[in-house]
C-alpha positions in Angstrom: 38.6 -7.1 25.4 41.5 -8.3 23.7 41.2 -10.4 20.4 41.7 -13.5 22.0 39.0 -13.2 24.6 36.6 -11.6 21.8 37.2 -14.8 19.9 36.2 -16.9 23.0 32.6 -14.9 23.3 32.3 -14.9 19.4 32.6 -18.6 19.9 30.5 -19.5 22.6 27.7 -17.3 20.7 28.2 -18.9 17.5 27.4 -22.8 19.1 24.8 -21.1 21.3 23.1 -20.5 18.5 23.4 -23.9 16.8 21.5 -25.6 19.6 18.7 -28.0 18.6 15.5 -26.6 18.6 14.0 -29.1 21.1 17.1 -27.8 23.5 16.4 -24.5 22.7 12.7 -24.4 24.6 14.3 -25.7 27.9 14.2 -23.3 30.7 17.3 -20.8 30.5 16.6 -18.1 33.7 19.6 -17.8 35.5 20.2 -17.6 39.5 17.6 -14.8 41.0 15.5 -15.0 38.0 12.0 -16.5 39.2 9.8 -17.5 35.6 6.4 -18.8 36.2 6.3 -22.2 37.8 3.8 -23.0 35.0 6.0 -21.5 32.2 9.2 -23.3 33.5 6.8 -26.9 33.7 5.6 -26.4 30.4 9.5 -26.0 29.1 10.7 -28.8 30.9 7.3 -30.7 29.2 8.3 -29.8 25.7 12.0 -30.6 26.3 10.9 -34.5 27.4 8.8 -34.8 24.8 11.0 -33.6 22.0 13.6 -36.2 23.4 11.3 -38.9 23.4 10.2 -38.2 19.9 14.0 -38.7 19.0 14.5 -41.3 20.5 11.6 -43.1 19.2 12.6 -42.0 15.6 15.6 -43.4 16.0 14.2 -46.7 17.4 12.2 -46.7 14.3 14.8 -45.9 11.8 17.5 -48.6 13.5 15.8 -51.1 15.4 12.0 -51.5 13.9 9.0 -50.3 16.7 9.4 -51.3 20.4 11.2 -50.1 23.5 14.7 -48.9 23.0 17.3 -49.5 25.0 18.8 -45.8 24.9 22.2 -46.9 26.9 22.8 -49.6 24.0 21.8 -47.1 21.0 23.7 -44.5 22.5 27.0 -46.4 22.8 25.8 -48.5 19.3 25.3 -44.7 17.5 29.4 -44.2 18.1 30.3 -47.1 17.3 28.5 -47.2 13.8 30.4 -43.6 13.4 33.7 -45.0 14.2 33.0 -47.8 11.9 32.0 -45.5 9.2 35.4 -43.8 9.5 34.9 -41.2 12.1 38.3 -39.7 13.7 37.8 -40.6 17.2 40.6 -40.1 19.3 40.1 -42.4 22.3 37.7 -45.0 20.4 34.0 -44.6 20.9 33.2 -45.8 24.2 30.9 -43.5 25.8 31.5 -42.5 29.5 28.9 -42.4 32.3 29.4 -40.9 35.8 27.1 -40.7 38.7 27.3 -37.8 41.1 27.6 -40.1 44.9 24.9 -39.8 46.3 22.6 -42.1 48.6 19.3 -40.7 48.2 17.4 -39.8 45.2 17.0 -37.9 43.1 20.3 -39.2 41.6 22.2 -37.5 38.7 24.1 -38.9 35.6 26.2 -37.3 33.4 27.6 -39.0 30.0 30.8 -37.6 27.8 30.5 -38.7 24.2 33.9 -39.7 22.5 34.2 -36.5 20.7 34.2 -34.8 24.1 30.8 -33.4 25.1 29.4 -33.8 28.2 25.4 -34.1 28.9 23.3 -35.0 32.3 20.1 -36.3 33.2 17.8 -33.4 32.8 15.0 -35.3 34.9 14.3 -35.7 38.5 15.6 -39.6 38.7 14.2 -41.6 41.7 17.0 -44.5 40.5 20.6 -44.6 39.2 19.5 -46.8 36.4 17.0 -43.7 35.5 19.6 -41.3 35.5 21.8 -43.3 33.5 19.2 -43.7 30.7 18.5 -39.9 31.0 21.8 -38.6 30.4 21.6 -41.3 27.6 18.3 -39.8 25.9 19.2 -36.5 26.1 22.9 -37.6 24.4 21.6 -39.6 21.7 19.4 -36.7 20.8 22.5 -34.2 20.4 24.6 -37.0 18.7 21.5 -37.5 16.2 20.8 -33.7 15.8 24.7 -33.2 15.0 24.6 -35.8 11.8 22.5 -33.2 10.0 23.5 -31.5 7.4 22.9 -27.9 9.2 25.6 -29.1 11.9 28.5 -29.0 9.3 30.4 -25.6 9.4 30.0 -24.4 6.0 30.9 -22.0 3.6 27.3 -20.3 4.7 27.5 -21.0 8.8 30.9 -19.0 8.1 29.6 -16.2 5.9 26.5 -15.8 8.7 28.8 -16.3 11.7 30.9 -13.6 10.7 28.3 -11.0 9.6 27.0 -12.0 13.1 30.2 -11.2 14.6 31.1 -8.1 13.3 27.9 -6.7 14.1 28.5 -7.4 17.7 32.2 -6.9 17.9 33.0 -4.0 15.3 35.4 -6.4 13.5 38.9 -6.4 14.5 41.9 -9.1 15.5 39.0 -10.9 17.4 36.9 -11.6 14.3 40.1 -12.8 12.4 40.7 -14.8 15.0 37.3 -16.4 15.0 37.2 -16.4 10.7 40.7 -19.0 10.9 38.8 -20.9 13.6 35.6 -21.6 11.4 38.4 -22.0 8.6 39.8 -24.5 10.1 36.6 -26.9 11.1 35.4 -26.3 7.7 33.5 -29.5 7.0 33.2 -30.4 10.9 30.1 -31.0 13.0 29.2 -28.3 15.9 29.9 -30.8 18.6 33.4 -30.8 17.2 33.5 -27.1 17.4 32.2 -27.2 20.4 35.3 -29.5 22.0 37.8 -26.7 20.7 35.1 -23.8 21.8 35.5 -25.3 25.8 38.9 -25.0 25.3 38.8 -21.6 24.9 36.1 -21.3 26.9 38.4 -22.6 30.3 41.4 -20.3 29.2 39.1 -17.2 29.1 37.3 -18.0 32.3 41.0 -18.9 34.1 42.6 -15.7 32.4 45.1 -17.5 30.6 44.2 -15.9 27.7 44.9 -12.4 29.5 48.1 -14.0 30.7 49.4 -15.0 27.2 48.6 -11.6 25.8 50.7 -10.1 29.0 53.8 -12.2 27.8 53.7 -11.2 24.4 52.3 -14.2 22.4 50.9 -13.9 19.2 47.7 -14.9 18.3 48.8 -17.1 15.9 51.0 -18.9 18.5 48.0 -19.4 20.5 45.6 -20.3 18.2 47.7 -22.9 16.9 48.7 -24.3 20.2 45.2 -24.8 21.7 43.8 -25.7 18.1 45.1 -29.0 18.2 45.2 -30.2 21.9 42.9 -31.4 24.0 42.0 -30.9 27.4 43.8 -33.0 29.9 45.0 -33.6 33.2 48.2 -31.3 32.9 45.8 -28.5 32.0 43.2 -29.5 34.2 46.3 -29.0 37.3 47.5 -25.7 36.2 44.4 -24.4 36.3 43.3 -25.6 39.5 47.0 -24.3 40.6 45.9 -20.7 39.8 43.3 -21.1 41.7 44.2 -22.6 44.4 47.1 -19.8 44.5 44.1 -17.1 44.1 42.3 -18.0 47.3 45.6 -17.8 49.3 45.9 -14.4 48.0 42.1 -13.7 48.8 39.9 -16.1 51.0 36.8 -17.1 49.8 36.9 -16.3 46.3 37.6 -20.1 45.3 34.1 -20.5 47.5 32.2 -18.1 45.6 32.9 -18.9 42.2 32.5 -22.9 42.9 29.1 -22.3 43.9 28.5 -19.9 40.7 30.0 -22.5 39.4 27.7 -25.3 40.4 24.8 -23.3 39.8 25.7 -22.8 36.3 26.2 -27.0 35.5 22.7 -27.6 37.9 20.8 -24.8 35.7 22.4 -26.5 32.0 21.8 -29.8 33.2 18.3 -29.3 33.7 17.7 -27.2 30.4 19.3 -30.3 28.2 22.2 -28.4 27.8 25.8 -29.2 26.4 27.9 -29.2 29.9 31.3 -29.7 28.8 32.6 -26.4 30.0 30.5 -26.1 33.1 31.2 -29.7 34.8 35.3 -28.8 33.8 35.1 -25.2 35.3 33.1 -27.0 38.5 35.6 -29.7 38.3 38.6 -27.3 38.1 37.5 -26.0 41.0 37.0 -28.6 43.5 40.5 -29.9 42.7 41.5 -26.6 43.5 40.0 -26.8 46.7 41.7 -29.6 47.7 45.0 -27.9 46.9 44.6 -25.3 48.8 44.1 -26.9 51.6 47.5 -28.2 51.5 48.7 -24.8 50.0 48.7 -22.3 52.8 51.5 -20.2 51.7 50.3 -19.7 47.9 50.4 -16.6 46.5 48.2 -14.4 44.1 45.0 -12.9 43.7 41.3 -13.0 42.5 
């Protein structure tokens, strides 16, 4: 692989391995994989109940004993940060979406103002119940990320390099990933994470590969993508080259939207972070719909 991808893997790994611990238990088989029911039910157990136990602590900590209201924490948590001086670049309103539906059980997903995305990881008989589940399992991730192990360090550096050039042999790839960590010095992992998905969608989309085919630097890369955020013009292009790829060869956009939605459905239900998964699924199904009205596209999968 060329640096540019290796620094996307190096990446993802590096987060992956940041997750909370109470995420960390949730069920992680992928599609064809067949765990115990009884092992997959006592993961899912241990996930609810290390939520809960968050939530409650923060109930505690912020609002004395009693019911919380995990919607009004959640959106009251960012708003404490942004009063405390956190750079948030489009205010801290917190996001909710429900996936249509008419019939339970009904899913929610929430995108925090940093950028992360998470869902309601339970089976919810109402929209109101999926709401506060994407809210628990938020609040937990926006609590575990104001500890001081979250921060990119001088020692998450050190140990995420060693990491990597175990598994990579070094080279352009690891520089690429040592000015990335360089550069978020100081930062939480959920804000690592933003520029990781990022990197993430240009590896999956082969715009890396395409950038390296037209002769830019690294560096030019890097410090294109380091500072922008994903947004509709990107979100287009994307879903142009794919769009232009199932011209070229039907059924591939088909395929790799239901890979696609069997990746968010299987994160989703582990507590997962789902920014890259719901774009990618996202991508897609706007690429759908220009194909449809794109007969004559060309390229290939």
């Amino acid at each position: 692989a060329d640096g540019l991808t290796a620094t996307a893997s190096m990446m993802m790994e590096s987060v992956r391995r940041q997750q909370p611990a109470a995420v960390a238990v949730a069920p992680s088989a992928g599609a064809g994989e067949e765990p115990g029911a009884g092992e997959g039910e006592r993961s899912r157990a241990v996930l609810r109940e290390a939520v809960e136990a968050v939530v409650k602590s923060f109930a505690k900590h912020t609002q004395g004993y009693g019911r919380v209201n995990v919607v009004e924490a959640l959106q009251e948590f960012w708003q404490m940060k942004q009063s405390r001086g956190a750079e948030l670049r489009n205010g801290a309103l917190v996001v909710y979406e429900m996936v249509p539906s008419n019939c339970p059980p009904y899913v929610c997903y929430v995108t925090l103002p940093g950028g992360s995305c998470f869902g309601s990881f339970q089976p919810c008989p109402t929209k109101a119940e999926a709401r506060r589940s994407a809210a628990k399992i938020a609040l937990m991730n926006s609590v575990f990320n104001e500890h001081p192990s979250r921060r990119i360090t001088q020692h998450f550096i050190t140990h995420s390099l060693a990491h990597a050039h175990a598994s990579n042999g070094g080279g352009e790839g690891v520089e690429a990933f040592h000015f990335m960590l360089e550069a978020y010095r100081g930062k939480s992992m959920l804000e690592f994470q933003e520029l990781m998905t990022v990197f993430q969608l240009l590896h999956w989309n082969g715009s890396l590969k395409a950038m390296r085919e037209r002769q830019c630097s690294r560096q030019e890369v890097l410090a294109h993508y380091s500072h922008r955020a994903l947004d509709d013009d990107m979100r287009v292009r994307m879903a142009a080259d794919w769009a232009g790829r199932e011209a070229g060869s039907p059924g591939c956009l088909g395929l790799e939207l239901g890979a696609a939605e069997g990746a968010l459905e299987e994160a989703r239900l582990g507590g997962r972070e789902l920014r890259f998964h719901k774009e990618r699924k996202d991508i897609l199904a706007l690429a759908s719909a220009l194909a449809l009205g794109r007969p004559g596209a060309g390229g290939g999968c």
